[in-house]
N, CA and C atoms of all chains as a GROMACS GRO file, in nm:
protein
  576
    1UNK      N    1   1.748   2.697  -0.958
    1UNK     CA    2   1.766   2.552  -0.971
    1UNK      C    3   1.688   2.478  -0.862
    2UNK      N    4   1.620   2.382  -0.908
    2UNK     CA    5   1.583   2.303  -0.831
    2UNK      C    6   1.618   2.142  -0.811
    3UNK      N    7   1.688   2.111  -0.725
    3UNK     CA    8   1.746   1.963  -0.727
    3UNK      C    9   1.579   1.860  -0.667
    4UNK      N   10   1.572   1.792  -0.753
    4UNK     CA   11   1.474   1.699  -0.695
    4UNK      C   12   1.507   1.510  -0.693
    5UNK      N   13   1.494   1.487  -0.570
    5UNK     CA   14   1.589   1.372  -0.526
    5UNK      C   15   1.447   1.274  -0.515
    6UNK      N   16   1.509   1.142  -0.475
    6UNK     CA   17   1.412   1.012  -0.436
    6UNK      C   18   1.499   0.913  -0.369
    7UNK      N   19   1.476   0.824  -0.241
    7UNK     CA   20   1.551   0.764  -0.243
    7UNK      C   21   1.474   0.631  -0.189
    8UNK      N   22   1.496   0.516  -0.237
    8UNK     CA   23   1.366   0.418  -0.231
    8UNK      C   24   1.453   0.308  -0.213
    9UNK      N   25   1.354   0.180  -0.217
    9UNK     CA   26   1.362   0.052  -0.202
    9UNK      C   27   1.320   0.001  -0.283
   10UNK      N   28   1.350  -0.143  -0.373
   10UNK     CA   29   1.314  -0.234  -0.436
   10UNK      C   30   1.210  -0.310  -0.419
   11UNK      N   31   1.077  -0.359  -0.450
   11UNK     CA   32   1.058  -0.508  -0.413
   11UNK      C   33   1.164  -0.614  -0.472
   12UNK      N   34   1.232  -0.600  -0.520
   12UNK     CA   35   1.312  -0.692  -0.620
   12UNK      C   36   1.406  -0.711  -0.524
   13UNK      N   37   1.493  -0.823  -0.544
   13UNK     CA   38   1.647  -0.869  -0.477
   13UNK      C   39   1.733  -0.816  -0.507
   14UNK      N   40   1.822  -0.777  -0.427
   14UNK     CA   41   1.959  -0.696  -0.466
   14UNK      C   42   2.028  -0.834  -0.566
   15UNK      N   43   2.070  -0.720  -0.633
   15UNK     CA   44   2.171  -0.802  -0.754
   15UNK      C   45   2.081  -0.878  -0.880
   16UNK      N   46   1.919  -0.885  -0.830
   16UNK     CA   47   1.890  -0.947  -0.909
   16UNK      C   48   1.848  -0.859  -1.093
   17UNK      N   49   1.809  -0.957  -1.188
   17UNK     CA   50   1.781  -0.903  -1.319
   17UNK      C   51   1.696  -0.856  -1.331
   18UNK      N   52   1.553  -0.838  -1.249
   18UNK     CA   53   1.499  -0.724  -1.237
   18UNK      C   54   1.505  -0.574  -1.176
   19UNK      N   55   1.594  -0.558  -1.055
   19UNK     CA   56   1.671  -0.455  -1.020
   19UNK      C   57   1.723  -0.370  -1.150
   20UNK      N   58   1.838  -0.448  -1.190
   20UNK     CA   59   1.880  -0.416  -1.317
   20UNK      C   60   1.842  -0.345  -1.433
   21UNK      N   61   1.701  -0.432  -1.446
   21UNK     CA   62   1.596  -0.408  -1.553
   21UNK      C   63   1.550  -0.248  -1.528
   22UNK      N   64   1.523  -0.214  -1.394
   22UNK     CA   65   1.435  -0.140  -1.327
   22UNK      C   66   1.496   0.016  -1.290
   23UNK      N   67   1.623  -0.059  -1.310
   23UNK     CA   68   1.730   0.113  -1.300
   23UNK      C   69   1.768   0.124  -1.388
   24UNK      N   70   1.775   0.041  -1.538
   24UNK     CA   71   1.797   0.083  -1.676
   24UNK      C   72   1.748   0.139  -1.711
   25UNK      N   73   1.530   0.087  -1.675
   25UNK     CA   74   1.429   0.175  -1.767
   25UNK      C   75   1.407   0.338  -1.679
   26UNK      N   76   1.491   0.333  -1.538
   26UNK     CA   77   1.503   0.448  -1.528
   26UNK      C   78   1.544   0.563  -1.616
   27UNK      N   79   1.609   0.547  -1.702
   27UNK     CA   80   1.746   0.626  -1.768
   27UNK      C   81   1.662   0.695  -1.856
   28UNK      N   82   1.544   0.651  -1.932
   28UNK     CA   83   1.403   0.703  -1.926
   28UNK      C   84   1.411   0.853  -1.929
   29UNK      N   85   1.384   0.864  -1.761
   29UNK     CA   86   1.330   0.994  -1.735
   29UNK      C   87   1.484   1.104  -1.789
   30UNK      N   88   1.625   1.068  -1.809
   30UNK     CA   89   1.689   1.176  -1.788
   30UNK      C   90   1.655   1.240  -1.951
   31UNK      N   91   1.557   1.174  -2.070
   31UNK     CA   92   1.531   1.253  -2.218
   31UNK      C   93   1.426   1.325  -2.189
   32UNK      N   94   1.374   1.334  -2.089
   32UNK     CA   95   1.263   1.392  -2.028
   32UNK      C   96   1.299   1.562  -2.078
   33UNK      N   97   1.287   1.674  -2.165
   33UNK     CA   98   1.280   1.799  -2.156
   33UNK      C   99   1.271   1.884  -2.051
   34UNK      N  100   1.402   1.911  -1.963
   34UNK     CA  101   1.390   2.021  -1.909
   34UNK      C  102   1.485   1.933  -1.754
   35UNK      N  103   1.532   1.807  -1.736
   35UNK     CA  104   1.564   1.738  -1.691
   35UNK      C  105   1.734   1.743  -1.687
   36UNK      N  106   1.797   1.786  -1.593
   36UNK     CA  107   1.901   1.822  -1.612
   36UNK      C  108   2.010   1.729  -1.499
   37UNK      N  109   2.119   1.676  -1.522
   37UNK     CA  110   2.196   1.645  -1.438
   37UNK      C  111   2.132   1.495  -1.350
   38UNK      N  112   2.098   1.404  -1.444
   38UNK     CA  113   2.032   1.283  -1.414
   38UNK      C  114   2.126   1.204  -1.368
   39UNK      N  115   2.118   1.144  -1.211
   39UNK     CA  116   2.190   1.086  -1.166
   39UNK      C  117   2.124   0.943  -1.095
   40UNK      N  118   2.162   0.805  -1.133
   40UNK     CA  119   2.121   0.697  -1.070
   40UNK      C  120   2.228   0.678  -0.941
   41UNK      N  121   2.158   0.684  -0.823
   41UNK     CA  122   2.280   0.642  -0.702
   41UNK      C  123   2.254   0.532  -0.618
   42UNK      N  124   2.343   0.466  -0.554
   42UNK     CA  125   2.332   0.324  -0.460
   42UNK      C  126   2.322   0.456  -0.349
   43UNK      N  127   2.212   0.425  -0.256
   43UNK     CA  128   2.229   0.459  -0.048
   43UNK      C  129   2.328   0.410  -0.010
   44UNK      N  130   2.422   0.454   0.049
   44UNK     CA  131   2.482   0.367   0.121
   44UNK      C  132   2.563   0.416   0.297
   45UNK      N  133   2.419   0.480   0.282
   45UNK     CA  134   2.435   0.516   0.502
   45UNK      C  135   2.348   0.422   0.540
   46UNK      N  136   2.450   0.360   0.675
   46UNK     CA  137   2.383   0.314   0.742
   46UNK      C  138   2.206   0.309   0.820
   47UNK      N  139   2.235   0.446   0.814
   47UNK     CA  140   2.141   0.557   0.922
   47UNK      C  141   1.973   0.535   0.844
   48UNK      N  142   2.023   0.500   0.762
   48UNK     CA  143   1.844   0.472   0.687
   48UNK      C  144   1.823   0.331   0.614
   49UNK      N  145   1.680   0.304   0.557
   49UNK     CA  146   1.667   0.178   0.489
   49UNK      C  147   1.659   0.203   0.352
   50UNK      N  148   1.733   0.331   0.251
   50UNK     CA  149   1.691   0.298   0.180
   50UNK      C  150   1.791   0.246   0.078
   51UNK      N  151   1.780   0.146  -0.064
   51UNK     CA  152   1.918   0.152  -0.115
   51UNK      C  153   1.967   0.207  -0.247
   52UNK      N  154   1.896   0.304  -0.293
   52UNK     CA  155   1.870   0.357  -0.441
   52UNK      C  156   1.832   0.522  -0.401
   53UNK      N  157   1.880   0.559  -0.522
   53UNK     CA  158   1.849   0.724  -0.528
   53UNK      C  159   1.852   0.780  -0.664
   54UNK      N  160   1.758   0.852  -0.757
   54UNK     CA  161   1.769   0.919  -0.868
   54UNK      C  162   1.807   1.070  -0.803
   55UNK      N  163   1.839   1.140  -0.864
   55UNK     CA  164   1.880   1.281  -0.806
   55UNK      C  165   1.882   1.316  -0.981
   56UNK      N  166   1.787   1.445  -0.972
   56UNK     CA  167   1.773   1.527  -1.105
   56UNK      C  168   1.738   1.699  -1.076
   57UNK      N  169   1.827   1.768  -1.192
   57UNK     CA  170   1.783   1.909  -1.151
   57UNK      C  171   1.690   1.965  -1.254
   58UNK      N  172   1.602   2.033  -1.204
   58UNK     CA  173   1.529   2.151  -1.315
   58UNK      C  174   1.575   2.316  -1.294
   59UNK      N  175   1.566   2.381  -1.384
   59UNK     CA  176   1.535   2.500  -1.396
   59UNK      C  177   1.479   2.608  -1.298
   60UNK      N  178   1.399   2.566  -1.291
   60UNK     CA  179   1.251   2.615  -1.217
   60UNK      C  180   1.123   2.513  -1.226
   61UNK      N  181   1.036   2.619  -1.151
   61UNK     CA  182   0.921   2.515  -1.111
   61UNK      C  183   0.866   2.467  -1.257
   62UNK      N  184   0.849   2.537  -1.352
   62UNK     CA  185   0.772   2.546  -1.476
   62UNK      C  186   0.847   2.418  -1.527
   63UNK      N  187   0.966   2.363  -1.539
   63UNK     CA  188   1.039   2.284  -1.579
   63UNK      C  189   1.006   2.176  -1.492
   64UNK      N  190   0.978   2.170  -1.415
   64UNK     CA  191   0.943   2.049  -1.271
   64UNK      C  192   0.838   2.026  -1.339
   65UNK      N  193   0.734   2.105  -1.354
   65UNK     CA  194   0.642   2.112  -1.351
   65UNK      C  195   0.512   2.021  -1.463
   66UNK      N  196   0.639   2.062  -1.588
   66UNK     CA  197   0.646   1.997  -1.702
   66UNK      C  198   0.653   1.864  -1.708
   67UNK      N  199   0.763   1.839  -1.616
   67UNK     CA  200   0.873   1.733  -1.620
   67UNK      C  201   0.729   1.565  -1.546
   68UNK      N  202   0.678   1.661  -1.412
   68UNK     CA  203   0.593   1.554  -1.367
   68UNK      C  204   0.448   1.524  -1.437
   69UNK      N  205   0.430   1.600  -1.546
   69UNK     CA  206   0.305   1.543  -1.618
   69UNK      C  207   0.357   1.506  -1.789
   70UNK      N  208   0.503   1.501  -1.797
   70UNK     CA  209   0.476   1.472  -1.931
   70UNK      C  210   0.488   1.315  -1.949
   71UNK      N  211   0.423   1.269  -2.060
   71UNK     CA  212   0.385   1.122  -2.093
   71UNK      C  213   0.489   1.025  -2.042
   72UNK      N  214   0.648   1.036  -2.084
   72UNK     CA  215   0.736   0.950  -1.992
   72UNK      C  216   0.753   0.910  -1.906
   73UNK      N  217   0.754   1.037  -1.819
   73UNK     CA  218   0.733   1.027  -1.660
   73UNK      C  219   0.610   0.937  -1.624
   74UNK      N  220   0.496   1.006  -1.694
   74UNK     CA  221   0.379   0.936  -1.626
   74UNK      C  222   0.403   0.772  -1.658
   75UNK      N  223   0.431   0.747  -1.758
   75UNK     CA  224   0.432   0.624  -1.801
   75UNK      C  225   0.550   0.538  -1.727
   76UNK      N  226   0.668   0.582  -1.706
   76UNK     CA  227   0.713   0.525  -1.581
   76UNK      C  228   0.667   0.531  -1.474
   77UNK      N  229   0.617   0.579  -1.370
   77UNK     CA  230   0.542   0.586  -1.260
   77UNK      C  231   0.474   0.467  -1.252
   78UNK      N  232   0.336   0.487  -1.356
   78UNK     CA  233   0.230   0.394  -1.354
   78UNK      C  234   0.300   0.258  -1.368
   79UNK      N  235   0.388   0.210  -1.469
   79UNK     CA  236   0.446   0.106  -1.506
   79UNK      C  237   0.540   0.058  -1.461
   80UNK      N  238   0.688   0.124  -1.392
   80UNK     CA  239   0.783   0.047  -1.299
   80UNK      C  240   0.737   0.085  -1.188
   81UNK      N  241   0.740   0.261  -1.154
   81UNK     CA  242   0.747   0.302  -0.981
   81UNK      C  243   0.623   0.230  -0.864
   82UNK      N  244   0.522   0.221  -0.952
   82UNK     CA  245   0.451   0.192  -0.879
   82UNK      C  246   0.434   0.034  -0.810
   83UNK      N  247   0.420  -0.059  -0.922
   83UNK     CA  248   0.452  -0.209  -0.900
   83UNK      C  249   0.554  -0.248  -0.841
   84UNK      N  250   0.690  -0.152  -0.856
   84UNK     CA  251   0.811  -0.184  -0.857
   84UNK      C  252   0.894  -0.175  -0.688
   85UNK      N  253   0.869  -0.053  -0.653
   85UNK     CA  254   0.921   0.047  -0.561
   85UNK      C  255   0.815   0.008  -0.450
   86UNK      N  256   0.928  -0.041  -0.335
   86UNK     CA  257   0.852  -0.048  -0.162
   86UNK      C  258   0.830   0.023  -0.065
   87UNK      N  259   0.919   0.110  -0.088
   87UNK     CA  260   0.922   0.256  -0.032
   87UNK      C  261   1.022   0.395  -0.085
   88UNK      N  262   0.946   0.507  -0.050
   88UNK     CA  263   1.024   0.637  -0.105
   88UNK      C  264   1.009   0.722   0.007
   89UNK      N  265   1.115   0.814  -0.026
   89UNK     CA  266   1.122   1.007  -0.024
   89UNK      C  267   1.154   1.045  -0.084
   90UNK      N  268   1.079   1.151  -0.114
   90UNK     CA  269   1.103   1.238  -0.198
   90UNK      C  270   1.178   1.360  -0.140
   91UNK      N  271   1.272   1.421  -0.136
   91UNK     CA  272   1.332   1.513  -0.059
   91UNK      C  273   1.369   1.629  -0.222
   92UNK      N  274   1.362   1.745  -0.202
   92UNK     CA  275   1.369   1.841  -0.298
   92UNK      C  276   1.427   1.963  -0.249
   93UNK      N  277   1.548   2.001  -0.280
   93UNK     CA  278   1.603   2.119  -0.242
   93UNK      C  279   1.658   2.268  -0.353
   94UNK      N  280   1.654   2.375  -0.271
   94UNK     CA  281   1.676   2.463  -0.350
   94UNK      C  282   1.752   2.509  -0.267
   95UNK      N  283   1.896   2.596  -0.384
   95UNK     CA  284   2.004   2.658  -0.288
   95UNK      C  285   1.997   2.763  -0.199
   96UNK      N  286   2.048   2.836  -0.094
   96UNK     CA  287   2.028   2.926   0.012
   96UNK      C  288   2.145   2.978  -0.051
   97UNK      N  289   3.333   0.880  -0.577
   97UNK     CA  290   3.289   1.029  -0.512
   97UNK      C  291   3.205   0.965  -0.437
   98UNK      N  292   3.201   1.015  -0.300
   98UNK     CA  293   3.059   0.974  -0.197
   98UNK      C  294   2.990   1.098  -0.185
   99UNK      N  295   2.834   1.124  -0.207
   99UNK     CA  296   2.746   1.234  -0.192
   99UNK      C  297   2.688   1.195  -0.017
  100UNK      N  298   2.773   1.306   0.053
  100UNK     CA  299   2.690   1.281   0.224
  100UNK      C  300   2.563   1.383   0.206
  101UNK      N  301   2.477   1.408   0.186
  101UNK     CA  302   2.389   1.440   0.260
  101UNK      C  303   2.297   1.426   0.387
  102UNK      N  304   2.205   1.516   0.480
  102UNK     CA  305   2.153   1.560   0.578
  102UNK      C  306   2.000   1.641   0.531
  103UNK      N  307   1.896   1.608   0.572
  103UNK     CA  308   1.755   1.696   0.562
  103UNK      C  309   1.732   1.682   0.698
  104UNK      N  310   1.680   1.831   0.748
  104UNK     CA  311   1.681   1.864   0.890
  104UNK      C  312   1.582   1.962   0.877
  105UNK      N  313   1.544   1.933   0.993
  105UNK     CA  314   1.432   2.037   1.084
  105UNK      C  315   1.523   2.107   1.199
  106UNK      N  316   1.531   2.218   1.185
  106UNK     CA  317   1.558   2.334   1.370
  106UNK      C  318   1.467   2.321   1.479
  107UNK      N  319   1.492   2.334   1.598
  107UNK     CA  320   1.379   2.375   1.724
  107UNK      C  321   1.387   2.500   1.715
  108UNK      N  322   1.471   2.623   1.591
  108UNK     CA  323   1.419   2.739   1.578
  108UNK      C  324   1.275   2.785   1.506
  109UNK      N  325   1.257   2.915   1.494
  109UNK     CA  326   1.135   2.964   1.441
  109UNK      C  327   1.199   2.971   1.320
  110UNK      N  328   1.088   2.973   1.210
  110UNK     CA  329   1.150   2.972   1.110
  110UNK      C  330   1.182   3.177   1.040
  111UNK      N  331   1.286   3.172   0.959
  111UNK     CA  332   1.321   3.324   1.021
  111UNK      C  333   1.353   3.398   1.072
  112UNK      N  334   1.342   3.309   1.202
  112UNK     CA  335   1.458   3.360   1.336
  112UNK      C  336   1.630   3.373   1.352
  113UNK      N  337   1.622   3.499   1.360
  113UNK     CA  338   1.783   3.529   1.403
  113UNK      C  339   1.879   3.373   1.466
  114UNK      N  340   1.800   3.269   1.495
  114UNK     CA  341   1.903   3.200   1.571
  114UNK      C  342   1.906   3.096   1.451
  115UNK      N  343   1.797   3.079   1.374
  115UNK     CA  344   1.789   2.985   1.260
  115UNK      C  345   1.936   3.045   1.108
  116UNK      N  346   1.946   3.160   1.162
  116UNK     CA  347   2.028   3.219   1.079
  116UNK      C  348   2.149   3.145   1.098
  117UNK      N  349   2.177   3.212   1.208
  117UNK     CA  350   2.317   3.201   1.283
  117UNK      C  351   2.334   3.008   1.319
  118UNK      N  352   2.250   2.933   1.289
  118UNK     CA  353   2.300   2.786   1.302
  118UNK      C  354   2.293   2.771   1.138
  119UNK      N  355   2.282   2.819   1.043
  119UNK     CA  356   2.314   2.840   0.924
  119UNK      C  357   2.455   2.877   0.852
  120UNK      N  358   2.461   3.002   0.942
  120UNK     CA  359   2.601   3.082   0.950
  120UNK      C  360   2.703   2.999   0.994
  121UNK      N  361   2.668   2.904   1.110
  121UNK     CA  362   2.783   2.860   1.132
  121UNK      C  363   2.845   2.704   1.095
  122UNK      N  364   2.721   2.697   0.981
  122UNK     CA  365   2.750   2.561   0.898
  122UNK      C  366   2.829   2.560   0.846
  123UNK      N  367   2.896   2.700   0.801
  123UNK     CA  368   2.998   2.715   0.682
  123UNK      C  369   3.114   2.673   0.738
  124UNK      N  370   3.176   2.644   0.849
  124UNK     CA  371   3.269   2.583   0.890
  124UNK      C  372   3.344   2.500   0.860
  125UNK      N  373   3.190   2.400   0.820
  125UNK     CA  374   3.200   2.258   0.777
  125UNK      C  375   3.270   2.247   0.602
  126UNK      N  376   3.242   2.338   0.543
  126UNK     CA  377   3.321   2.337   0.410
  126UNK      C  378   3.447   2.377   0.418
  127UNK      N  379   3.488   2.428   0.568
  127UNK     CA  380   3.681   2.445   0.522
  127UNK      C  381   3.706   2.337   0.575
  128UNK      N  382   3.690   2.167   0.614
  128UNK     CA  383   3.708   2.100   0.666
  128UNK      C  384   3.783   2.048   0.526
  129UNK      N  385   3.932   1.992   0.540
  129UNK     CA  386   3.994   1.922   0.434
  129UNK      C  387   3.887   1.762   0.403
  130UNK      N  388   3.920   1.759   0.245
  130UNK     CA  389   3.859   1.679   0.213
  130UNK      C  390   3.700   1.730   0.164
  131UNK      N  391   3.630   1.802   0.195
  131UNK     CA  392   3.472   1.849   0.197
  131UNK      C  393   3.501   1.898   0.032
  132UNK      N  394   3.422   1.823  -0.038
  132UNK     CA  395   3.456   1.944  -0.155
  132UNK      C  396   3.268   1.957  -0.218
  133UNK      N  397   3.264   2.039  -0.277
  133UNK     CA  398   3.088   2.087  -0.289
  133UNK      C  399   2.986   2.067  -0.214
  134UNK      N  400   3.043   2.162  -0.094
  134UNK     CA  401   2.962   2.228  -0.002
  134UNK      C  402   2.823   2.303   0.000
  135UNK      N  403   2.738   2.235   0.010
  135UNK     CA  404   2.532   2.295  -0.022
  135UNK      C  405   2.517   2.324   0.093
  136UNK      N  406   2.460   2.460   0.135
  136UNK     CA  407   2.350   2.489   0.258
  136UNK      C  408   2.220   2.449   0.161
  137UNK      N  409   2.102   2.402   0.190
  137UNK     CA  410   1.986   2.399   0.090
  137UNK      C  411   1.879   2.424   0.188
  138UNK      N  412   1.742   2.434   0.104
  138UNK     CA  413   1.624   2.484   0.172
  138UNK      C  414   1.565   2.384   0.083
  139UNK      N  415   1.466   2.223   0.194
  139UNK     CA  416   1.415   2.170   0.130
  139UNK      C  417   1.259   2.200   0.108
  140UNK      N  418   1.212   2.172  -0.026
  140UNK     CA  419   1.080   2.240  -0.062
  140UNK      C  420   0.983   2.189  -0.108
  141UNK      N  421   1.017   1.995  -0.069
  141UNK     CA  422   0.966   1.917  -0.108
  141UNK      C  423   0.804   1.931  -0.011
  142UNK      N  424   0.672   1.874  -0.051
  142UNK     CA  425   0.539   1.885   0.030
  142UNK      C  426   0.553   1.777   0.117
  143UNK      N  427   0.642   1.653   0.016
  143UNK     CA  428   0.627   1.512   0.057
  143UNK      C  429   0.733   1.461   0.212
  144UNK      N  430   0.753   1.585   0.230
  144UNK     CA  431   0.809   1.560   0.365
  144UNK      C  432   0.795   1.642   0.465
  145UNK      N  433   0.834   1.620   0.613
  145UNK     CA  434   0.888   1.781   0.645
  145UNK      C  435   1.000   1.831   0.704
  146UNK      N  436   1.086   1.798   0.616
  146UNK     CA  437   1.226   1.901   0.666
  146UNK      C  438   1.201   1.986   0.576
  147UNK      N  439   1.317   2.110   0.659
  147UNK     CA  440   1.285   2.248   0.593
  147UNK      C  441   1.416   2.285   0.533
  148UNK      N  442   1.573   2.197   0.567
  148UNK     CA  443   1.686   2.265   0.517
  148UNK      C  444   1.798   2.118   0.480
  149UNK      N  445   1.880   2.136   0.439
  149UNK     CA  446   1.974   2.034   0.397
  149UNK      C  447   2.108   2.092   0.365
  150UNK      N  448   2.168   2.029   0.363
  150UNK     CA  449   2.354   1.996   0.347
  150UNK      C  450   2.351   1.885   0.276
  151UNK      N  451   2.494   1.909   0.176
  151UNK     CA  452   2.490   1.858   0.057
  151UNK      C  453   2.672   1.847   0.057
  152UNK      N  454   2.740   1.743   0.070
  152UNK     CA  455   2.936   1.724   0.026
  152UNK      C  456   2.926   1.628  -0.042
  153UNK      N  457   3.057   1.649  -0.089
  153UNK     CA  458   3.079   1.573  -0.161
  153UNK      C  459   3.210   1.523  -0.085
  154UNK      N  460   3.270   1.378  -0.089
  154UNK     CA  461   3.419   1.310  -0.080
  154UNK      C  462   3.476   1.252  -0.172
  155UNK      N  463   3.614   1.248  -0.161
  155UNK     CA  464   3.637   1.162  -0.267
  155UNK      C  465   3.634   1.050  -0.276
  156UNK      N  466   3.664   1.007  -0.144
  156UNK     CA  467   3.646   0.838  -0.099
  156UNK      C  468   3.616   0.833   0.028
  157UNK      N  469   3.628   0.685   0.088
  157UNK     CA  470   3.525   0.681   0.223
  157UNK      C  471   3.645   0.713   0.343
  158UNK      N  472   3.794   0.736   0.304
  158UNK     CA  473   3.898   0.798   0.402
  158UNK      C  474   3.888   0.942   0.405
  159UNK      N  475   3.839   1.004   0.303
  159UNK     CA  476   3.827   1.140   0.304
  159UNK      C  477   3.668   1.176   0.391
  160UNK      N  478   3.595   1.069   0.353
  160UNK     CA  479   3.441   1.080   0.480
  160UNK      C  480   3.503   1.063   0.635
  161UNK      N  481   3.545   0.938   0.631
  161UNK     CA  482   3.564   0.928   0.758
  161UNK      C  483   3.692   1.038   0.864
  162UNK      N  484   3.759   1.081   0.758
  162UNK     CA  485   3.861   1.195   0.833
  162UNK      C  486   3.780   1.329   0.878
  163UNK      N  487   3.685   1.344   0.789
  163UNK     CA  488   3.599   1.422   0.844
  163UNK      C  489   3.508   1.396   0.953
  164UNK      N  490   3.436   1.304   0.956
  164UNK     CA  491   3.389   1.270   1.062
  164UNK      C  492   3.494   1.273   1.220
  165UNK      N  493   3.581   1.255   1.187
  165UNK     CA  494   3.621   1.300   1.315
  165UNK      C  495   3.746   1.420   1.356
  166UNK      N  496   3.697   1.485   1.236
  166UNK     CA  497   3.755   1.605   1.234
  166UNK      C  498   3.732   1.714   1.356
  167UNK      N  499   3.832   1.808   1.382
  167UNK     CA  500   3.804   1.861   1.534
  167UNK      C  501   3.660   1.974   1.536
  168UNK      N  502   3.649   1.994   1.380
  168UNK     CA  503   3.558   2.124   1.335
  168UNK      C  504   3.463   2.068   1.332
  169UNK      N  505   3.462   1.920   1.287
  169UNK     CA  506   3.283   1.870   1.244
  169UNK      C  507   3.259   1.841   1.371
  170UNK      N  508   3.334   1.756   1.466
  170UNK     CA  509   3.272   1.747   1.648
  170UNK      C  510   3.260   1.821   1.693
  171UNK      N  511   3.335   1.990   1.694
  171UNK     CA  512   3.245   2.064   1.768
  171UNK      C  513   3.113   2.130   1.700
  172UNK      N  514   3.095   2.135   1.546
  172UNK     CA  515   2.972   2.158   1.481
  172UNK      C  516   2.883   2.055   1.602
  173UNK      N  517   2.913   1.933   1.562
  173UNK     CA  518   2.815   1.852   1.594
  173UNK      C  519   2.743   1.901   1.754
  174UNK      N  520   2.822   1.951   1.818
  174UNK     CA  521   2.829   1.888   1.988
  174UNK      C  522   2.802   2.043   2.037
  175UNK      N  523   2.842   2.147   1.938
  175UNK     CA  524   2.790   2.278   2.002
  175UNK      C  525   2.643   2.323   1.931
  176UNK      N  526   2.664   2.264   1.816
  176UNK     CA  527   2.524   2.327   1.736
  176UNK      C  528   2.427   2.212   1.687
  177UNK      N  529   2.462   2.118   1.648
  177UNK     CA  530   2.358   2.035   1.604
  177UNK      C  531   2.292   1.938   1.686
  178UNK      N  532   2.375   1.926   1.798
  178UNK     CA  533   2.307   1.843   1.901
  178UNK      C  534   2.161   1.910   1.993
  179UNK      N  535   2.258   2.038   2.075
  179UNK     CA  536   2.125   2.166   2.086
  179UNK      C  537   2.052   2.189   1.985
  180UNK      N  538   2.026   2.204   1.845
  180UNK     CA  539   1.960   2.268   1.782
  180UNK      C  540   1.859   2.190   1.656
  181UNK      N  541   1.893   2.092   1.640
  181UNK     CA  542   1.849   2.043   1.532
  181UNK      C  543   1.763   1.938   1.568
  182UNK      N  544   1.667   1.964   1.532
  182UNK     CA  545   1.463   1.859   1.600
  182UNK      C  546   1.502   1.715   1.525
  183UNK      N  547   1.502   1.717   1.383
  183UNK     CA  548   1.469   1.580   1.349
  183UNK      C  549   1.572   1.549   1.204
  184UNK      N  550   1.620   1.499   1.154
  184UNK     CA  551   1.687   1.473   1.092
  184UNK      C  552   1.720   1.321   1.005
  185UNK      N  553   1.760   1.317   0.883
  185UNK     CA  554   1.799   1.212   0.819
  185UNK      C  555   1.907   1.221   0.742
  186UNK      N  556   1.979   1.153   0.734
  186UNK     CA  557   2.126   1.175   0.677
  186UNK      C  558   2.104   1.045   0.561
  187UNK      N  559   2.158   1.072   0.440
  187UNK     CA  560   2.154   0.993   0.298
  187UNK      C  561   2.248   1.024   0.200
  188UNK      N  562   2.333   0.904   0.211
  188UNK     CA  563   2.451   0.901   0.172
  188UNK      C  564   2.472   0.801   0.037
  189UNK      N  565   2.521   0.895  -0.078
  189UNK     CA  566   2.478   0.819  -0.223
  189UNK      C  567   2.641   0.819  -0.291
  190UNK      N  568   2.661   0.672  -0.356
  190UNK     CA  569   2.752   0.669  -0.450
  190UNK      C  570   2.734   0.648  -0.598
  191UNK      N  571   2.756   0.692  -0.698
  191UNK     CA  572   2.724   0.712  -0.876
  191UNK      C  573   2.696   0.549  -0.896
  192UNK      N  574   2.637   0.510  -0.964
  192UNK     CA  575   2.616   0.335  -1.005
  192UNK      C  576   2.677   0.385  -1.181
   0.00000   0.00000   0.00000
């Protein structure tokens, strides 16, 4: 299993109808094939700036792998993540 | 449910007997009442560089904060993570 996380910032206003807009057309990626355990989350530690988090698991790499070139994905990226999103990490873990 | 997570770097070698044993003695932290889905992880993301993570779950923010000052998580903190741990970010997510 591979958990692959993000945890970002808006250009948009908290609360506002593009926020909204922008974590709906997330929901997107969880029909994605091979995309397992799709989770939209609010940040809410102090300790960092960010205020959003998707958290999704794959399979394996082949399933990741899939997952970051198939047409959805790409097409969100290019079309919300990129215009949309002020800052990220990407943090990705596998169990010990 | 509150998701606490932690992505961390050691001042150990990686592999090293001592990187083990500050591993080993993470498990502590899951008999702490309240802790429920306890992750040691190995992060494997390019887009950063931590190399390991912790992953709980709470049920609410009295069950976080009892832990936090639980007698097991201060001495985690104060015998092992203070000596041992280089760089760190803690990211803390609730379900939207």
């Amino acid at each position: 299993m591979i958990r692959h996380t993000v945890a970002f910032t808006l250009r948009h206003a908290a609360g506002s109808p593009e926020e909204r807009a922008f974590l709906d057309a997330a929901l997107a990626l969880a029909g994605i094939p091979g995309v397992e355990r799709f989770e939209r989350l609010r940040q809410v530690s102090a300790k960092n700036g960010f205020s959003w988090g998707f958290s999704m698991e794959f399979a394996d790499e082949a399933a990741y792998g899939a997952y970051n070139v198939h047409p959805v994905h790409e097409a969100f990226v290019r079309e919300r993540w990129v215009p949309e999103v002020a800052e990220f990490m990407e943090i990705d873990y596998v169990a010990i």
